[in-house]
C-alpha positions in Angstrom: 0.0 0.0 0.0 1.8 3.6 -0.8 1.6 7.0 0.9 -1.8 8.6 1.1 -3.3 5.6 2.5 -5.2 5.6 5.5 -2.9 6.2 8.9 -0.8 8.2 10.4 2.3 10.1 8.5 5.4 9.9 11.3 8.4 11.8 10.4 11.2 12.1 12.3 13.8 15.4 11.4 17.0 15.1 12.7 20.1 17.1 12.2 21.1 14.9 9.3 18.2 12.9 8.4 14.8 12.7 7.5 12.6 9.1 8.1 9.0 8.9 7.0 6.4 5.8 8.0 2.8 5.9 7.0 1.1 3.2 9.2 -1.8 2.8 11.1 -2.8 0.8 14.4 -5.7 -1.5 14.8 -6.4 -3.6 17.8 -2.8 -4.6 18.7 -1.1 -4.9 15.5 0.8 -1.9 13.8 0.4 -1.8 9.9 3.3 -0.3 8.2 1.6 1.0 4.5 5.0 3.1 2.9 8.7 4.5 4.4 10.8 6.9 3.2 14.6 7.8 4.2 16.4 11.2 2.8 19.4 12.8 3.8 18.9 16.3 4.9 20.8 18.6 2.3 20.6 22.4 4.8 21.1 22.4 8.2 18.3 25.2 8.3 14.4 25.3 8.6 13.8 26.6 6.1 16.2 24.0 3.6 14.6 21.3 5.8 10.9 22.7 5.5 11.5 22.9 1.4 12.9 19.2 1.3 9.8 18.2 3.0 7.6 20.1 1.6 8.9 18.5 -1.9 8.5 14.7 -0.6 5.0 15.7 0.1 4.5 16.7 -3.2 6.7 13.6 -5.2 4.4 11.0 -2.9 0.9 13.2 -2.9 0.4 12.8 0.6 -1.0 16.3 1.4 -3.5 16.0 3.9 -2.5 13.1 6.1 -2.7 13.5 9.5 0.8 13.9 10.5 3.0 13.2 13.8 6.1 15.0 14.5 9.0 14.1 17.2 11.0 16.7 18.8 14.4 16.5 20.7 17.6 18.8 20.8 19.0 20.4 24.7 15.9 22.6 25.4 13.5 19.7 25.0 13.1 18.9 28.8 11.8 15.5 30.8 10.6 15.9 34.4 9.7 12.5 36.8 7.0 14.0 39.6 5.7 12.0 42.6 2.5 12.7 44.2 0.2 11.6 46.4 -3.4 10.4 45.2 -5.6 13.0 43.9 -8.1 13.9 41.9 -7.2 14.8 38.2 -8.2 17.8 38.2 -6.3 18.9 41.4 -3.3 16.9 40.1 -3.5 19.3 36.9 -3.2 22.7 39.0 -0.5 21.1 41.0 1.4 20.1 37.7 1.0 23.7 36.4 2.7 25.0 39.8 5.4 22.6 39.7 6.2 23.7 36.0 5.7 27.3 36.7 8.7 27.2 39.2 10.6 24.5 37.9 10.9 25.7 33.8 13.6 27.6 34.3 11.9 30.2 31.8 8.5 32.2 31.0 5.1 30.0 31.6 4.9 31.9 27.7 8.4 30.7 26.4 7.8 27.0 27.1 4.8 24.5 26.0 4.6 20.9 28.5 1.8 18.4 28.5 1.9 15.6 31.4 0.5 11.8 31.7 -0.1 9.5 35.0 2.5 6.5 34.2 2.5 4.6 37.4 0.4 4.0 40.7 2.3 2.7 43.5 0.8 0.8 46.4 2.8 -0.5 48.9 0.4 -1.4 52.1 -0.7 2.1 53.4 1.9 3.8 51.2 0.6 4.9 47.9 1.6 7.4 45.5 1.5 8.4 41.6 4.7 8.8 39.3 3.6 11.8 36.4 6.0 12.3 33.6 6.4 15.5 32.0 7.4 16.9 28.7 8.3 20.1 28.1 10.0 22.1 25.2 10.5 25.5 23.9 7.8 27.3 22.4 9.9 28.2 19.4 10.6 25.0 18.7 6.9 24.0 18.6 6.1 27.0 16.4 8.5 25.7 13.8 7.1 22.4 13.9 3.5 23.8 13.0 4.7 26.0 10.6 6.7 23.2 9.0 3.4 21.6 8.8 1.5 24.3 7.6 3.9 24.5 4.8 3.2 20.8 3.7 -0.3 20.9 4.3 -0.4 18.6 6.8 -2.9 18.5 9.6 -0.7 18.0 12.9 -2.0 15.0 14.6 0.7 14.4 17.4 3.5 16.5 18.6 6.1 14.4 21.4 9.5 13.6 22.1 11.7 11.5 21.0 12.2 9.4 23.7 8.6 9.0 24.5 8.3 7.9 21.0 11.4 5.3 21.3 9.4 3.9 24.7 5.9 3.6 22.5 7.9 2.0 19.9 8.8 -1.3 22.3 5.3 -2.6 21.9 6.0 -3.4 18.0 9.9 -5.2 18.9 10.8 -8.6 19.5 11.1 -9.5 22.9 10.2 -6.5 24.7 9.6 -8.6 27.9 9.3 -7.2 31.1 12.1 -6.1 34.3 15.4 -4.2 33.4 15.4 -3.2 30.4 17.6 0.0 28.4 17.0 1.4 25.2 19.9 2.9 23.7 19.6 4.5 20.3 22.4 6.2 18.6 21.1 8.6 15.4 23.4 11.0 13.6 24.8 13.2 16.2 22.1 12.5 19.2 22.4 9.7 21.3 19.0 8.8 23.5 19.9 6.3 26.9 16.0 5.3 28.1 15.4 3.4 31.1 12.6 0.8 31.8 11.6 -0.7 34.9 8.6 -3.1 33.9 7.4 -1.3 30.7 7.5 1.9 32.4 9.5 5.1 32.2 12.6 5.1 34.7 14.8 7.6 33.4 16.6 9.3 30.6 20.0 10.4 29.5 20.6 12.4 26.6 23.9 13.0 24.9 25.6 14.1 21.5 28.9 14.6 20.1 28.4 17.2 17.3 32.0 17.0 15.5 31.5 13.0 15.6 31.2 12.1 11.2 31.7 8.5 12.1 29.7 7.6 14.8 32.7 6.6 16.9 33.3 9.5 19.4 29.3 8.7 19.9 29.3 5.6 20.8 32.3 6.2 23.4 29.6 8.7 24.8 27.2 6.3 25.2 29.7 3.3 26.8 30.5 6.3 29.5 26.7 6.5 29.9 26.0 3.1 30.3 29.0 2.7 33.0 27.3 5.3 35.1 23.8 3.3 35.0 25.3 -0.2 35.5 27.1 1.3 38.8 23.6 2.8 39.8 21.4 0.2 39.0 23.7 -2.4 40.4 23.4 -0.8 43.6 19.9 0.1 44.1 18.5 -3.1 41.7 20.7 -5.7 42.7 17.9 -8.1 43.3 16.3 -7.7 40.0 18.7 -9.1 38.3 21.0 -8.3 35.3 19.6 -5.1 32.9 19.6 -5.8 29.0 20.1 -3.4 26.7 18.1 -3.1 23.2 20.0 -1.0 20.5 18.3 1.1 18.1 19.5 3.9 15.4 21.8 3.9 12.5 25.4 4.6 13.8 28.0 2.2 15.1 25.6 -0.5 16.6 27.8 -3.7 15.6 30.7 -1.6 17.4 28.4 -0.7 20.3 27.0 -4.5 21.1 30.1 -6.0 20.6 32.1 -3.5 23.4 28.9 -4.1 25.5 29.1 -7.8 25.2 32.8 -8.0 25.7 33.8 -5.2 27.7 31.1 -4.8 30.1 29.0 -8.6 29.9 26.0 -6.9 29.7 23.3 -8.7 27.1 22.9 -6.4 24.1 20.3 -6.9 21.5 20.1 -5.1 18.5 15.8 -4.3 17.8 14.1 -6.3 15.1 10.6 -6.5 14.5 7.9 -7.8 16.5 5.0 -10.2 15.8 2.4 -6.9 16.3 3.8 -5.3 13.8 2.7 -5.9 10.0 4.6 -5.5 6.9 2.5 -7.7 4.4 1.4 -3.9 2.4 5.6 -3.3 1.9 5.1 -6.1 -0.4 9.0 -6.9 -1.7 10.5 -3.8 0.1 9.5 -5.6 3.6 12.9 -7.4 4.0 14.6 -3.8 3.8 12.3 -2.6 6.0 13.3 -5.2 8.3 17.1 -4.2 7.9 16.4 -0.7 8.5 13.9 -1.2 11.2 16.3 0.0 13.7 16.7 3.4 12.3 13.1 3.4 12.5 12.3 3.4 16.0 11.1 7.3 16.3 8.9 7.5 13.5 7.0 3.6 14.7 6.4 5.0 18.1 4.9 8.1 16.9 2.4 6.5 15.2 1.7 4.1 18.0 1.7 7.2 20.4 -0.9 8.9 17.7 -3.4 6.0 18.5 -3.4 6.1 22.7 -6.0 7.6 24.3 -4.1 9.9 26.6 -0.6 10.8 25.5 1.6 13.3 26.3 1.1 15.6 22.8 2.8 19.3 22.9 0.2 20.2 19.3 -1.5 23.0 20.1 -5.1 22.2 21.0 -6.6 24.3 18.3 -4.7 22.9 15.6 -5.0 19.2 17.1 -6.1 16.6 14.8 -8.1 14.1 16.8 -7.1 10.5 15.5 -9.6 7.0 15.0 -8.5 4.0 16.4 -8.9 1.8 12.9 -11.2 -1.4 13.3 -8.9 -4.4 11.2 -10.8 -7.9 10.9 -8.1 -10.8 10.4 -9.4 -13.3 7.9 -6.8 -15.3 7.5 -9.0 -18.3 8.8 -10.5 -18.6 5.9 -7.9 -19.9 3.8 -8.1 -23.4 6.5 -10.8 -25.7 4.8 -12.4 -26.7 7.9 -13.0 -23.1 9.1 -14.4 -22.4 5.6 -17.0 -24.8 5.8 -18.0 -23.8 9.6 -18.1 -19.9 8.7 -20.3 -21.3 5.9 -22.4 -23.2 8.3 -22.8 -20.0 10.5 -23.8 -17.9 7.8 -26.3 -20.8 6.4 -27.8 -20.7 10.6 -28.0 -16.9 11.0 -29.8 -16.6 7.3 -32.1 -19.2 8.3 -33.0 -17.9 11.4 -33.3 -14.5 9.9 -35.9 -16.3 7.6 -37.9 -17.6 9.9 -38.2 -14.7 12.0 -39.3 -12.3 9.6 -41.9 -14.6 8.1 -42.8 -14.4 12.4 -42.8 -10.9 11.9 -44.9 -10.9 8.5 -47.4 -13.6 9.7 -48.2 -11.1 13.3 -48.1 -7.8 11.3 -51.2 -9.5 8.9 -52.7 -10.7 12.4 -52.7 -7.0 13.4 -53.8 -5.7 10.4 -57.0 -8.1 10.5 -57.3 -7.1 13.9 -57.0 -3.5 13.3 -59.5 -3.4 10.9 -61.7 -4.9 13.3 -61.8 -2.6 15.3 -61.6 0.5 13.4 -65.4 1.7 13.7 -64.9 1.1 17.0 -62.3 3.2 17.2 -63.7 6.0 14.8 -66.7 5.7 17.4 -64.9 6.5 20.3 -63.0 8.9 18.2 -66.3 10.7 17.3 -67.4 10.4 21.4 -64.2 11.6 22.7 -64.8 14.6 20.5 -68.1 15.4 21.8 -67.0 15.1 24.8 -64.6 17.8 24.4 -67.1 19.4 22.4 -69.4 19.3 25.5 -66.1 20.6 27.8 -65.6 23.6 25.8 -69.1 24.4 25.9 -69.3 23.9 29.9 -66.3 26.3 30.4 -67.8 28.6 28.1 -70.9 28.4 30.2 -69.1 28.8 33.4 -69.3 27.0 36.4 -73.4 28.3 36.8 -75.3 25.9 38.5 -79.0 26.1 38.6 -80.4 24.9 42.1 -83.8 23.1 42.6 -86.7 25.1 43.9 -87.5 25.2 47.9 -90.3 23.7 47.9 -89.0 20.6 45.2 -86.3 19.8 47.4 -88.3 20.4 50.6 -90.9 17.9 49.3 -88.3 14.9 48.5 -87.0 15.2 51.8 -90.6 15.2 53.0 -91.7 12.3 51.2 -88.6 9.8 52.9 -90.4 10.6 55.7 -93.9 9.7 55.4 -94.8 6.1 57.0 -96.9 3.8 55.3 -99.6 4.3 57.7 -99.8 8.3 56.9 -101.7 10.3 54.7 -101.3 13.8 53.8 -104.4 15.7 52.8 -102.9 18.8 52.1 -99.6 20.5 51.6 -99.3 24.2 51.1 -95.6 26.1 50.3 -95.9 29.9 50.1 -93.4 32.6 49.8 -93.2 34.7 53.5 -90.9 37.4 52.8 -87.3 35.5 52.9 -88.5 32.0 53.8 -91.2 29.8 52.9 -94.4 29.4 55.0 -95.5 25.4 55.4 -98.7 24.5 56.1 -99.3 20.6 56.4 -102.3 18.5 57.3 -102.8 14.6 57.2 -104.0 12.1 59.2 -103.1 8.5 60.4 -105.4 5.5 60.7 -105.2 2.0 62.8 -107.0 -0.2 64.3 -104.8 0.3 67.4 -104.8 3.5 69.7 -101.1 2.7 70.2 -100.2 1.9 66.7 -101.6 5.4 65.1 -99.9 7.5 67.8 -96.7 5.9 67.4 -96.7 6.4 63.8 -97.4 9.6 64.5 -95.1 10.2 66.7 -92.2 8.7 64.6 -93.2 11.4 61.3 -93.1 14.6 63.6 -89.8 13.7 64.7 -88.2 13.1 61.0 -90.4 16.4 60.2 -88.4 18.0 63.1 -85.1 17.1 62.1 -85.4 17.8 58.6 -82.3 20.9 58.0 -84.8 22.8 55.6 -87.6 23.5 58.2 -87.7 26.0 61.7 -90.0 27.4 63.9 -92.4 24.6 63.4 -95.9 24.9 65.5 -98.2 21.5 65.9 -101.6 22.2 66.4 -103.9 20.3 68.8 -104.2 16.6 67.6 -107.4 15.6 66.7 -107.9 12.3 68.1 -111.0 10.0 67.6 -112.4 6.4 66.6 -115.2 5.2 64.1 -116.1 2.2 63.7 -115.9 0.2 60.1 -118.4 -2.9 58.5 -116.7 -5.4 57.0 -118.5 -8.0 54.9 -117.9 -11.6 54.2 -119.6 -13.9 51.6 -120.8 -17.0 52.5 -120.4 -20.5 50.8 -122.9 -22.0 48.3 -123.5 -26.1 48.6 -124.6 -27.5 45.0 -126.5 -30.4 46.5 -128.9 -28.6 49.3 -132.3 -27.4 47.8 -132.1 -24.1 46.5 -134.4 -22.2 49.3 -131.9 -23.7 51.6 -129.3 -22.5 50.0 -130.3 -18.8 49.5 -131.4 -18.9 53.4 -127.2 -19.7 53.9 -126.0 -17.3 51.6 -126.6 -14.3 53.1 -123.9 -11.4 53.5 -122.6 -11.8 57.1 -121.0 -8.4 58.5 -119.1 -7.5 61.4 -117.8 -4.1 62.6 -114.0 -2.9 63.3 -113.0 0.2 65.3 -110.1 1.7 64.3 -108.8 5.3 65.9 -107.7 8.3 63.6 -105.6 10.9 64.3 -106.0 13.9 62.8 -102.8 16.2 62.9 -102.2 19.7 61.6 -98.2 21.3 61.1 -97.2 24.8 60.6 -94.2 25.8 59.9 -91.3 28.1 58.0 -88.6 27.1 55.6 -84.8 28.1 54.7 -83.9 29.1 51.4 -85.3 30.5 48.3 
């Protein structure tokens, strides 16, 4: 695959050189599409910016999302312990440290900061940050550099962060003690790991150096001083082994390591995370070069993190999308041929069969719904009478129109009245503001007793009736009659007929029953 595909654009600009990888990072494999290696002809921005500028244009990769490294003396790393805090505390408190600790103008110097470690030991716990800083100048020429080429700056970092991203995509990375020296034109980078995690740093050069020689008699003194150190403090972890990257002297520098100092030093080859298959035939000299290529690798595996330390301006940022790579290299095996086949055969038939479910239950509830659609137009029509009738009430107001006096003075008259009552006459007249009520009735029974009592038990529901007041009860009228009653006799077919007329006869017998004649005046509430 050439430039302009899909990825990340990593370039690396050293004093003398200039590396390019286009690559991209899905899941935990590293595709390498295209590389590119130049000499740099002007030691000045502007000669550098111009050969850049003209490999942009020769491989049409304008546009790419681009990462840059940076390193040279003013580029700065700082190791911070704190205790446990929030992150948004621990981000003021970084500030402050910076502020004091820069050595320049908070304006003159640009520094981002990541958590790398978490430390808990019992009650002890505390949190290692590392921070990057670099002059501002520095990062002003890298975005104008990129302006130039028209490309968007994705990731701005260091080169030593970039060499500890890289280790992912080596061969045996491992874990424990573990030193990556890399040796590149005049700049020499000594990085310290402890367990896959950022220890320390040493940085060194030898400008005059055209062989690489005087370099790598820099890094053996550097290397002396960390063997003494570590030897000391991380005896019990065993030897330290040294991985060699770059592109000056490292036969010379493994061999003196090796023989002079019986430390284990490994030159870095590729890993099984990274990919080369898209360098087609130009992968085996990717493989020989691969040391050289350490910066550019780990920028574009730095690119992909979520949280990395990246000195690009935040306006200008390019926000990067971890890739989504499917390996189907399974399917060239028979056996898992004929079982994807057989999954695919499943999940189509089971897609069948539930949309012909969904088919058969959508014409169920189409029957259905026609069903019942004049029922629902009905209660359509109703519900909009009904706020018809609504709208017309609140229009109305809330006007109620009360029954007469006397209508609902007569129905609570009437639940009163025993069976053994009769009212003879009721009169309901207006008296200035209340009704006048003049009642008469009487009650009849053959018993004394019985007519009182029923009279008794009306004038005492009359009484407690809430409509009526000042009621007056005239002087009862109390008196007995007496009553005939007649019963027929019975007929015999067989007696002679002048008998039978002689025993036909109407017998009657008399019953006295009592009345009692009462008379009720009184006034009612209300209008």
């Amino acid at each position: 695959m050439a430039f302009g595909s899909s990825g990340i654009l990593a370039i690396e600009l050293g004093s003398n050189h200039l590396r390019i990888i286009n690559g991209a990072v899905s899941g935990h494999r590293l595709a390498v599409y295209d590389f590119a290696a130049e000499e740099v002809l002007g030691a000045t921005p502007e000669s550098t910016g111009q050969q850049l500028e003209a490999l942009v244009a020769r491989k049409k990769i304008a546009g790419s999302a681009a990462a840059f490294g940076l390193s040279g003396p003013g580029v700065l790393h700082r190791l911070l312990e704190f205790p446990p805090m929030p992150v948004s505390e621990l981000k003021l408190v970084v500030e402050r440290e910076m502020k004091t600790t820069a050595g320049a103008p908070e304006k003159d110097v640009v520094f981002d900061w990541e958590v790398i470690e978490e430390i808990a030991s019992g009650n002890f716990k505390q949190i290692r940050v590392l921070v990057a800083l670099a002059p501002k100048s520095q990062v002003d020429i890298v975005q104008q550099l990129a302006d130039q080429c028209h490309l968007p700056l994705a990731l701005l970092t260091t080169a030593p962060i970039s060499l500890l991203r890289s280790l992912k995509f080596v061969q045996g990375e491992g874990m424990g003690l573990r030193e990556i020296l890399y040796l590149g034109g005049n700049q020499g980078y000594l990085l310290g790991i402890r367990n896959g995690i950022w220890n320390f740093y040493r940085e060194f050069s030898h400008p005059s150096d055209q062989k690489g020689e005087l370099l790598v008699e820099e890094a053996l003194k550097e290397v002396r001083r960390v063997l003494l150190y570590r030897r000391q403090h991380y005896q019990s972890e065993g030897e330290m082994s040294f991985l060699l990257g770059g592109d000056r002297g490292l036969d010379e520098l493994q061999r003196r390591l090796q023989g002079e100092m019986g430390v284990t030093a490994e030159v870095l080859r590729p890993g099984p995370t990274l990919d080369l298959n898209s360098l087609g035939g130009r992968a085996g000299i990717f493989k020989d070069l691969f040391p050289s290529f350490m910066i550019p690798l780990g920028l574009v595996g730095a690119a992909y993190l979520e949280r990395e330390i990246n000195l690009a301006p935040g306006a200008v940022r390019k926000p990067i999308r971890r890739r989504v790579q499917f390996d189907l290299s399974f399917l060239r095996r028979p056996v898992s041929a004929l079982a994807l086949l057989g999954l695919l055969f499943v999940i189509h038939f089971a897609l069948v069969r539930t949309e012909s479910h969904y088919q058969k239950l959508l014409q169920e509830r189409t029957a259905l719904y026609q069903q019942w659609f004049p029922s629902v137009e009905a209660a359509e029509r109703s519900r909009s009478l009904r706020d018809d009738e609504r709208l017309l009430m609140q229009s109305l107001g809330s006007v109620q129109i009360a029954d007469p006096a006397w209508i609902a003075f007569f129905r609570a008259l009437s639940r009163q009245v025993p069976s053994e009552l009769v009212l003879q006459s009721l009169s309901f007249r207006k008296d200035k503001e209340a009704w006048l009520i003049h009642l008469k009735g009487q009650v009849v029974s053959p018993d004394s007793y019985l007519a009182q009592s029923a009279f008794n038990r009306f004038y005492q529901a009359f009484k407690s009736l809430p409509q009526v007041e000042q009621i007056e009860l005239l002087p009862l009228n109390v008196s007995t009659f007496k009553e005939k009653v007649g019963a027929a006799g019975g007929q015999t077919p067989e007696m002679p007929t002048e008998q039978a007329a002689a025993d036909t006869k109407t017998a009657e017998m008399e019953i006295t029953k009592t009345k009692v004649e009462f008379e009720i005046r009184a006034h009612s509430r209300g209008t």
